[in-house]
C-alpha positions, 0 to 999 in steps of 0.5 A: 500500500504506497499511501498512508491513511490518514486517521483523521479522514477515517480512511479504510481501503477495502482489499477483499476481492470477494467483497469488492466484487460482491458491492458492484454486482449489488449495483448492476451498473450496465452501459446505461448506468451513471455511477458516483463513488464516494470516497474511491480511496485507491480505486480497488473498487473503482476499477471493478466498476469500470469494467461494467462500462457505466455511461458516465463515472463521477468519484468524488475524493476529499484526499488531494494526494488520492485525487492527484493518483486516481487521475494518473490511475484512471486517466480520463475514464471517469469525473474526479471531484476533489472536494467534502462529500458534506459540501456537495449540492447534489442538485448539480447533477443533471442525471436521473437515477444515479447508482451511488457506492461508498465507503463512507467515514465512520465519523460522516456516515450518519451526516451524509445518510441524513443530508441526503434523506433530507434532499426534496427530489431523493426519489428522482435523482438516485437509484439505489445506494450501496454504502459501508458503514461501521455494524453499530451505525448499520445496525441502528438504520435497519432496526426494528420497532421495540429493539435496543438498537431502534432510533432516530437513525432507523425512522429518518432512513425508513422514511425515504428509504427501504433498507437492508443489511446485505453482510458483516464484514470483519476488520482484517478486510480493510488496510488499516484494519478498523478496530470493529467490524463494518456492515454493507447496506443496500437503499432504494429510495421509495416514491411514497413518503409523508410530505412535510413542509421542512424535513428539519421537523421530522429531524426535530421531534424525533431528536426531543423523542430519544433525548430520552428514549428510556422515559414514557411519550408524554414527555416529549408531546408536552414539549412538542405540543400545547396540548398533547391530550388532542395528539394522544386522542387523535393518534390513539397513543399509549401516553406510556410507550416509551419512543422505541415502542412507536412505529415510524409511521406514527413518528410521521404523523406526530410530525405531521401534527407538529408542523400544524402546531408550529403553523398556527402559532 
């Protein structure tokens, strides 16, 4: 490996073949295909990606010494950005249904996950999204309702996003080798969801929910709501249901409620 990772990217280069090669075909990408890769690192993924021959192959490498080497390593076979995936507008892109990988950062997985969710035209502009995140975060974003793991995290995702988690995949495949394991999750965006005037709103209610997840729901109406014995009655709510009890369709609805409480006043 000629490059050092740097530790404060998080950067962990994925070298498992079987793995590599297990990602792109998840991915079908064909020759109508356009394709954006997050964090290519030293293009191992890259490369297996290009011998499908997507129409078009954007990668985007925050790394300048990595981004100086993909553009020797792949000369003009793809669009290299250099640049934050946290400061991408994504509504650059001009293309429909973009097919998205990546080996996301630990410490910006659940950022980009949720910037994403909040984009207003999700369903139109990608496809599908193959990313690997650390199990801890995986495992909180395909939860179910009533288990430990269940959060804002798994109700956010669940609201724009069918999910499933495909494999584990254990450190010693990764150079530097992470000190825990990773998972691969696969994403298609639904064309049905809730409509809410701000996604800042269901980002907000769930957020004051599991501040305490362990306490009963009352709490968190009463700061949300004037008067929540209305919500409880409307949305026949247990008032002593704890947050990981409720399904994210009723965290929906709650929202709902809250985006006319903050209109009328």
């Amino acid at each position: 490996m000629s490059f050092a990772p740097k530790k404060s990217l998080g950067q962990n280069f994925l070298l498992n073949k079987n793995i590599i090669n297990k990602i792109v075909e998840l991915g079908h990408v064909s020759s109508e295909s356009v394709v954006i890769e997050i964090g290519p690192g030293t293009g191992n993924l890259t490369k297996e990606i290009l011998k499908k021959n997507p129409k078009k192959f954007i990668a985007i490498e925050k790394d300048k010494n990595l981004f100086i080497n993909l553009k020797k390593k792949f000369n003009n076979n793809i669009e290299l950005i250099n640049q934050d995936v946290l400061k991408i507008k994504w509504d650059k892109f001009s293309e429909n249904k973009i097919i998205v990988f990546g080996n996301l950062p630990y410490n910006i997985s659940a950022k980009l996950l949720i910037d994403l969710i909040g984009l207003s035209n999700l369903n139109l502009l990608f496809k599908k999204f193959i990313f690997m995140f650390q199990k801890e975060v995986a495992d909180r974003i395909v939860a179910n309702v009533n288990s430990s793991k269940y959060g804002r995290l798994t109700i956010l995702t669940n609201w724009k996003m069918s999910t499933k988690k495909i494999m584990d995949i254990e450190p010693e495949n990764f150079y530097p080798k992470p000190k825990v394991k990773s998972s691969l999750v696969y994403f298609e965006p639904k064309n049905k969801f809730f409509n809410f005037s701000n996604s800042k709103n269901l980002e907000k209610v769930t957020d004051i929910f599991f501040q305490n997840k362990r306490k009963m729901i009352k709490k968190p109406l009463n700061i949300l709501f004037k008067k929540s014995s209305i919500i409880i009655d409307k949305l026949d709510l247990n008032e002593k249901s704890r947050p990981q009890n409720l399904s994210p369709e009723l965290f929906f609805k709650i929202s709902k409620e809250y985006e006319k409480e903050i209109n009328l006043n």
